[in-house]
C-alpha positions as CSV (number, residue, x, y, z in Angstrom):
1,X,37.3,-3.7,-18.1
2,X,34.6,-4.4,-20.9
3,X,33.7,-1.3,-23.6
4,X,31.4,1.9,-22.2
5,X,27.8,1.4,-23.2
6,X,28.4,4.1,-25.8
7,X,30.2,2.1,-27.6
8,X,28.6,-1.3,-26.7
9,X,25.3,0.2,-28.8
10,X,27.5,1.7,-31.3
11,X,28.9,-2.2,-31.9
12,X,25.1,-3.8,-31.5
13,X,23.5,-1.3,-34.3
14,X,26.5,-1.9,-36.7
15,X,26.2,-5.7,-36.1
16,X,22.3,-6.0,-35.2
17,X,22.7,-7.5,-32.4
18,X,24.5,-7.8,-28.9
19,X,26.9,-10.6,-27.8
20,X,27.2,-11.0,-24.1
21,X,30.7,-13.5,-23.7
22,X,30.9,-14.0,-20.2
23,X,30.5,-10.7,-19.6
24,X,28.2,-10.2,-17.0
25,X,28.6,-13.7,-15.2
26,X,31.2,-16.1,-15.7
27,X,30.9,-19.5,-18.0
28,X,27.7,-17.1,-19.3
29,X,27.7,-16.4,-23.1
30,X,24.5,-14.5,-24.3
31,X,23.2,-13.5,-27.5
32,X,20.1,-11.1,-28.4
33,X,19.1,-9.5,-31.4
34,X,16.4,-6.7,-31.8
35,X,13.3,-6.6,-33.2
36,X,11.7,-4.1,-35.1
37,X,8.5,-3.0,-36.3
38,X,7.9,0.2,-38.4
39,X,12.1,1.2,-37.6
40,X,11.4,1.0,-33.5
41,X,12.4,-1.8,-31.1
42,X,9.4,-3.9,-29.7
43,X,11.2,-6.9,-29.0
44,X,14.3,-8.6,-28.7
45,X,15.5,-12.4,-29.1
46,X,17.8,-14.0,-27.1
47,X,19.6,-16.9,-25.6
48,X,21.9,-17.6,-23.3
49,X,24.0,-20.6,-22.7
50,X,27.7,-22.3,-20.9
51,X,30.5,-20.4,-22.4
52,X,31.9,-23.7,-22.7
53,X,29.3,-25.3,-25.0
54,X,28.0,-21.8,-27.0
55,X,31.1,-20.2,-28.2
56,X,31.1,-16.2,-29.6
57,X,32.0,-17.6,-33.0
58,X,28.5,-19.9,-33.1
59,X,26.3,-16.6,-31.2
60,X,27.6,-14.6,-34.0
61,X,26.5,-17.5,-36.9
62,X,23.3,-17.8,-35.3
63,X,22.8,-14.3,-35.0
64,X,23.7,-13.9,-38.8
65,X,21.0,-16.8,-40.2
66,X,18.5,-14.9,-37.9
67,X,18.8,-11.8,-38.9
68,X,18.6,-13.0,-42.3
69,X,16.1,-15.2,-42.2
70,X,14.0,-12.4,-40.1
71,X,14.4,-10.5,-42.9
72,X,13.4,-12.6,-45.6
73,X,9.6,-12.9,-43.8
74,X,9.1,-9.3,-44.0
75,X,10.6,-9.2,-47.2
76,X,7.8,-7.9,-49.5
C-alpha cells in the first residue's frame, strides 16, 4: 500500500515535486513539478514514460536541473 496523500504532499513540498513510479498504473513512471507564480500554484510540468525506459533515479535528475534551471529565469 503506497503513502496517505498527507504524506505524499508533505514529500512533494520538501522535494518540489511529485514522482509517480508505477504507482497508479503499472510499467507507468511519472514525474511533475509545480509551478508558481507570486508563492501559488498555476501550473504544473510533467511527464510520464515506461517504467522500464524512465527510471525514479533519472525523474528525480530531471526534476532537480528543472527546478533549477526554473529558478535561475526568475532569478532577479
Amino acid at each position: 500500500m503506497g503513502l496517505s496523500l498527507e504524506t505524499e504532499l508533505v514529500q512533494v513540498r520538501k522535494c518540489g515535486f511529485a514522482l509517480d513510479c508505477q504507482g497508479s498504473q503499472p510499467d507507468l513512471n511519472c514525474l511533475a513539478i509545480p509551478l508558481r507564480l507570486q508563492g501559488h500554484v498555476v501550473r504544473a510540468l510533467g511527464t510520464s514514460g515506461m517504467a522500464e525506459q524512465l527510471k525514479p533515479t533519472a525523474l528525480q535528475l530531471q526534476a532537480k536541473r528543472a527546478l533549477r534551471q526554473l529558478y535561475e529565469l526568475v532569478k532577479f
